[in-house]
VMD Tcl script that draws the C-alpha trace (Angstrom):
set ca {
  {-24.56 103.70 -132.21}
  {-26.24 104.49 -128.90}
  {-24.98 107.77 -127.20}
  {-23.78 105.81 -123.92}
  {-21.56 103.74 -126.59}
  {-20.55 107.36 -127.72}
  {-19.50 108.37 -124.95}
  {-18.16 105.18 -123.47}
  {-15.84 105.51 -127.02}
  {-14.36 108.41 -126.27}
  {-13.80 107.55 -122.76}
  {-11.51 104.16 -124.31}
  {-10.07 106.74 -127.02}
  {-8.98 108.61 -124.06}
  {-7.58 106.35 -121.92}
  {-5.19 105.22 -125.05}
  {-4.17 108.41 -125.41}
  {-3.18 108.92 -122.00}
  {-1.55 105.24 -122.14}
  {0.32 106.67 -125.26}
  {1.48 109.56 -123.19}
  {2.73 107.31 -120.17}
  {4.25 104.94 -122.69}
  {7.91 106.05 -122.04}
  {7.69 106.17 -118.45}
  {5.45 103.53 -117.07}
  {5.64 101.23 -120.57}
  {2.65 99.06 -119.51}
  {1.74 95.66 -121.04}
  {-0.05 96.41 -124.39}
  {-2.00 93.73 -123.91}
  {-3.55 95.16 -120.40}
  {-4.42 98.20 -122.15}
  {-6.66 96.93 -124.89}
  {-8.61 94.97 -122.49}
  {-9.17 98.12 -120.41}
  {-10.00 99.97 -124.13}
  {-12.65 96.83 -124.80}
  {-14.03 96.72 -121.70}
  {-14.96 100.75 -121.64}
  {-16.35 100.61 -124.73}
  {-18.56 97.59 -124.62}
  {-20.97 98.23 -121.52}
  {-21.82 95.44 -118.49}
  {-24.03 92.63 -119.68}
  {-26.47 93.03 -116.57}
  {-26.88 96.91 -117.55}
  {-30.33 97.84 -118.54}
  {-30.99 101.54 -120.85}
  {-32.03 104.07 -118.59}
  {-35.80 105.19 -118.51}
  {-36.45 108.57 -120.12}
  {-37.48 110.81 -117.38}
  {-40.76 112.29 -118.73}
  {-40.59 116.51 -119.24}
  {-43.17 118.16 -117.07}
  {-45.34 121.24 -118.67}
  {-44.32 124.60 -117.53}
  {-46.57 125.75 -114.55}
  {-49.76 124.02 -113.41}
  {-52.05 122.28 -116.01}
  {-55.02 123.32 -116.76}
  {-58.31 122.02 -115.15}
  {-60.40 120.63 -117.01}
  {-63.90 122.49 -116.87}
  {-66.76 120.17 -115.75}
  {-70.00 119.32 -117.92}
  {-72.04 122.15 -116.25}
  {-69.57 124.84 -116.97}
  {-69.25 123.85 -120.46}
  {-72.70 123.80 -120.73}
  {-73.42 126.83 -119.49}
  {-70.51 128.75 -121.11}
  {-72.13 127.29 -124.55}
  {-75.28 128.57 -123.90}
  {-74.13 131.92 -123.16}
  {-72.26 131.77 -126.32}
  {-75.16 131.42 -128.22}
  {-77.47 133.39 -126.91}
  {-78.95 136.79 -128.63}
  {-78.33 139.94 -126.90}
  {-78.00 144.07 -128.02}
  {-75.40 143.26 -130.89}
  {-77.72 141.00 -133.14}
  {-80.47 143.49 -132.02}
  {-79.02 146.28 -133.73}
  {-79.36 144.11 -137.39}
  {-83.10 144.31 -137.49}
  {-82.58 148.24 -138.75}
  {-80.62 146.54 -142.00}
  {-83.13 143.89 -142.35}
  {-85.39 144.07 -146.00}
  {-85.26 145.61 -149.16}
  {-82.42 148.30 -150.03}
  {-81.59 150.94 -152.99}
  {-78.07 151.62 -153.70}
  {-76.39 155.00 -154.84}
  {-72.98 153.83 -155.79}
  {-69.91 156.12 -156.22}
  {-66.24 154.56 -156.72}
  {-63.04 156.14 -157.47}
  {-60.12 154.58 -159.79}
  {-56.44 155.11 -158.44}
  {-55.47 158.34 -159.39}
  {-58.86 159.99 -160.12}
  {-60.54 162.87 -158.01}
  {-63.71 162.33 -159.86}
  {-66.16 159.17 -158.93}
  {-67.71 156.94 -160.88}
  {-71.39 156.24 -160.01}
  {-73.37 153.60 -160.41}
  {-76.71 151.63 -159.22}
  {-77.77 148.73 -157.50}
  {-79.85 146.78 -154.80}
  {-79.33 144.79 -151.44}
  {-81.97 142.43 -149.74}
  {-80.93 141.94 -146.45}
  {-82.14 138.29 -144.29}
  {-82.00 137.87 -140.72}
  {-80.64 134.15 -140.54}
  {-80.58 131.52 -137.58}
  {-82.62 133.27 -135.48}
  {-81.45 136.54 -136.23}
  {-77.71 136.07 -135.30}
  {-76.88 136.67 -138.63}
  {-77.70 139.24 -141.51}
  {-76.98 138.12 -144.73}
  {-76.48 140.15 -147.95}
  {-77.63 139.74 -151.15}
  {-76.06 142.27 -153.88}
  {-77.10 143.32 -157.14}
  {-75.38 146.37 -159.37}
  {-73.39 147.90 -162.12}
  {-69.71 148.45 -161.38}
  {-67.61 150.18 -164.33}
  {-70.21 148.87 -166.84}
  {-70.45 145.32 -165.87}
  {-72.81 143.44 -164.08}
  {-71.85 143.46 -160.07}
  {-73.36 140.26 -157.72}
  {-72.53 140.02 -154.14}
  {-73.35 138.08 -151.30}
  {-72.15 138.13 -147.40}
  {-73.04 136.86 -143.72}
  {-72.56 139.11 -140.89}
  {-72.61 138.27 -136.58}
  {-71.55 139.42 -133.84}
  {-69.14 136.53 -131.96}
  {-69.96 136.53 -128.27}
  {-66.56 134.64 -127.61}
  {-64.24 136.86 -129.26}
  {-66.65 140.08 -128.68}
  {-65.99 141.36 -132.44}
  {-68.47 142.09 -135.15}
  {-67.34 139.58 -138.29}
  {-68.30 138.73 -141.67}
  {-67.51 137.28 -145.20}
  {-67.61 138.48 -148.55}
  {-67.62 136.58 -151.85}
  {-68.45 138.40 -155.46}
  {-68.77 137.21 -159.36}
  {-65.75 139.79 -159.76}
  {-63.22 137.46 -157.61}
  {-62.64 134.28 -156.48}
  {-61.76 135.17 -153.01}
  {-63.66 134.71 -149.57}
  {-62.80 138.01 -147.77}
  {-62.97 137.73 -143.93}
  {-63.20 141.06 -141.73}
  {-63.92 141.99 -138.27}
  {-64.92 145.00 -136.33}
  {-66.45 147.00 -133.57}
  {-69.49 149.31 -133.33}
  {-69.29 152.52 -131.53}
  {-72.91 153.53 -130.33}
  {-72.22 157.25 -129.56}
  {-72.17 157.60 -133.79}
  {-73.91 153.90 -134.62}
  {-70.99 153.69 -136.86}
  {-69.42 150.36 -137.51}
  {-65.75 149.74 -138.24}
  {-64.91 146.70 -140.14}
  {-61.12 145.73 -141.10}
  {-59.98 143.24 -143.80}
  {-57.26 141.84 -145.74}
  {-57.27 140.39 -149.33}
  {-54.31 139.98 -151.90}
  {-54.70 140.91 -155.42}
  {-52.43 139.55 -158.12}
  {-49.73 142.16 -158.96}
  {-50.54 144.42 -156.01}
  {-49.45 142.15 -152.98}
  {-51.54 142.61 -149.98}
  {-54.73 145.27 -149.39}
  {-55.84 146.32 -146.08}
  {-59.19 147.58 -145.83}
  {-61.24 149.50 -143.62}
  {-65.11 149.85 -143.91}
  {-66.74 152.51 -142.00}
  {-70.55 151.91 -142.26}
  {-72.78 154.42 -140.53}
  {-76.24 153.79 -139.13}
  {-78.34 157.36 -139.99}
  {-81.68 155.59 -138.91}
  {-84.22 152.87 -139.58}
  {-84.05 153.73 -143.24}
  {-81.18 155.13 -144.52}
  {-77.00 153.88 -143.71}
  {-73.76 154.75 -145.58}
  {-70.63 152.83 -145.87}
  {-67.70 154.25 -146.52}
  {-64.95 151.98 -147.64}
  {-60.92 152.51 -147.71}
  {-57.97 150.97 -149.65}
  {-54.13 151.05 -147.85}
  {-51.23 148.74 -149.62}
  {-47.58 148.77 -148.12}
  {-46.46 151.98 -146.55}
  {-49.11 154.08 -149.03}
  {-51.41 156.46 -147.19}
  {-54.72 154.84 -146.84}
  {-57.25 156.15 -149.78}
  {-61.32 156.28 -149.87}
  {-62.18 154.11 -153.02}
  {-66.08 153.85 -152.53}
  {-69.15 155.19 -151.40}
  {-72.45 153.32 -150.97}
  {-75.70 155.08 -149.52}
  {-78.65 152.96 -149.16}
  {-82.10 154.17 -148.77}
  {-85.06 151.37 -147.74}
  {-87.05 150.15 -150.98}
  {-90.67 151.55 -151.17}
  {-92.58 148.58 -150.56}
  {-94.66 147.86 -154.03}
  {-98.15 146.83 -154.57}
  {-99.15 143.48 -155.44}
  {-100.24 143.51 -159.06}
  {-104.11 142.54 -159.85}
  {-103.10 138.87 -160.66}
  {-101.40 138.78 -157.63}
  {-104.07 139.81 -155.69}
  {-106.92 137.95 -157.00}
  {-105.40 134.72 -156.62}
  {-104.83 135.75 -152.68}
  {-108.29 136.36 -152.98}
  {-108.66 132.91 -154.57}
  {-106.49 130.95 -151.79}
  {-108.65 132.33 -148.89}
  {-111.71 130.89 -150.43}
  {-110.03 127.57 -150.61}
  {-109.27 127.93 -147.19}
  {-112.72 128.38 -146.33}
  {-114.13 125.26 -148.30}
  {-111.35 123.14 -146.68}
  {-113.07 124.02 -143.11}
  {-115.99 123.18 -144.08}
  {-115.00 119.89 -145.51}
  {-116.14 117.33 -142.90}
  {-113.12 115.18 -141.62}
  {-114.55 112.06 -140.63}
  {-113.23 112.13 -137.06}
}
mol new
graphics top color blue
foreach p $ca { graphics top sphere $p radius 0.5 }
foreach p [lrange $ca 0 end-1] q [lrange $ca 1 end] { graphics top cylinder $p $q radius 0.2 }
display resetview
């Protein structure tokens, strides 16, 4: 039933009931008042629903930007500037001194391992590629990390053969100490939620340290691992390996002397 029928009911429904309260006095025809009952109720042939009045948004809309101001908010968006700098000094080969401590313990575990890191997209992004021992099993890791010129926060992913979580972080870089802070959140099965805070600091072009933290609930916030990485000595290329560089440059000659035909 339509809400005007509603109400148009309990208009009738009151008119009988003042009727009924009348009844002694005036006694009206019974008759009358059921025509007056029908004709509240059922509304005027002619009558047409009334348009819904559209709701206006609160306070002025929006204007649209134009083409040109898209387009140049996009490129600025993109483009590379002091944050993706600083990456080149993490770029290459790494060694890993790993030390980790169990809940409870005072004493670390330590363990080994390796990082290559890749400057990717035109060096907006570093990403990581991990290699290690953690408590006696084999460790593999791998992560991208930017800097977002839109939301103006350091952010990165993590993934690992010991989960099979994405972890998501973001963070800020202080220059006065080249220290980065990175926050996260994963959830662990039986432990609820883990915040995490990694503290990575920049000691120069080839040496950095990240410190990470664990806090879950209202528990003070504890260090759980220590990484220290040191730039890989680059090796020599082994006699094979040379000799067929050798061999490739003397191709390279013959193929310039090769006439072409043109």
């Amino acid at each position: 039933m339509k809400r005007s029928n509603v109400i148009c009911l309990f208009a009738g429904v009151g008119l009988l009931v003042g009727a009924a309260a009348s009844f002694t006095t005036a006694q009206p025809d019974l008759k009358d008042v059921k025509k007056d009952v029908k004709k509240a109720v059922q509304p005027a042939k002619d009558a047409k629903p009334t348009a819904a009045t559209p709701s206006q948004p609160a306070g002025d809309a929006k204007k649209m930007p134009s083409k040109e101001e898209l387009d140049a908010a996009w490129m600025k968006a993109m483009e590379l500037n002091e944050h993706h700098e600083r990456f080149k000094v993490m770029e290459g080969n790494w060694d890993c001194a790993m030390k980790f401590w169990e809940p409870g313990s005072t004493e670390p575990q330590t363990g080994a391992g390796s990082m290559t890191n890749t400057l990717i997209h035109g060096g907006r992004y570093i990403q990581h590629e991990f290699k290690g021992e953690f408590m006696g099993m084999a460790f593999t890791g791998s992560g991208v990390f930017g800097y977002n010129n839109v939301t103006q926060k350091y952010e990165g992913t993590w993934c690992d053969n010991m989960s099979t979580a994405v972890m998501f972080s973001t963070g800020t870089y202080d220059e006065a100490t080249k220290t980065y802070t990175i926050n996260g959140e994963f959830e662990m099965t039986g432990m609820g939620k883990i915040k995490q805070r990694d503290v990575t600091t920049v000691t120069d072009n080839n040496k950095h340290t990240m410190v990470m933290y664990h806090q879950m609930g209202t528990e003070p916030e504890v260090k759980v691992m220590e990484l220290t990485y040191t730039r890989a000595k680059a090796t020599e290329k082994s006699a094979t390996d040379a000799t067929l560089d050798k061999a490739r440059k003397e191709v390279d000659k013959l193929k310039d002397k090769i006439p072409t035909g043109k």
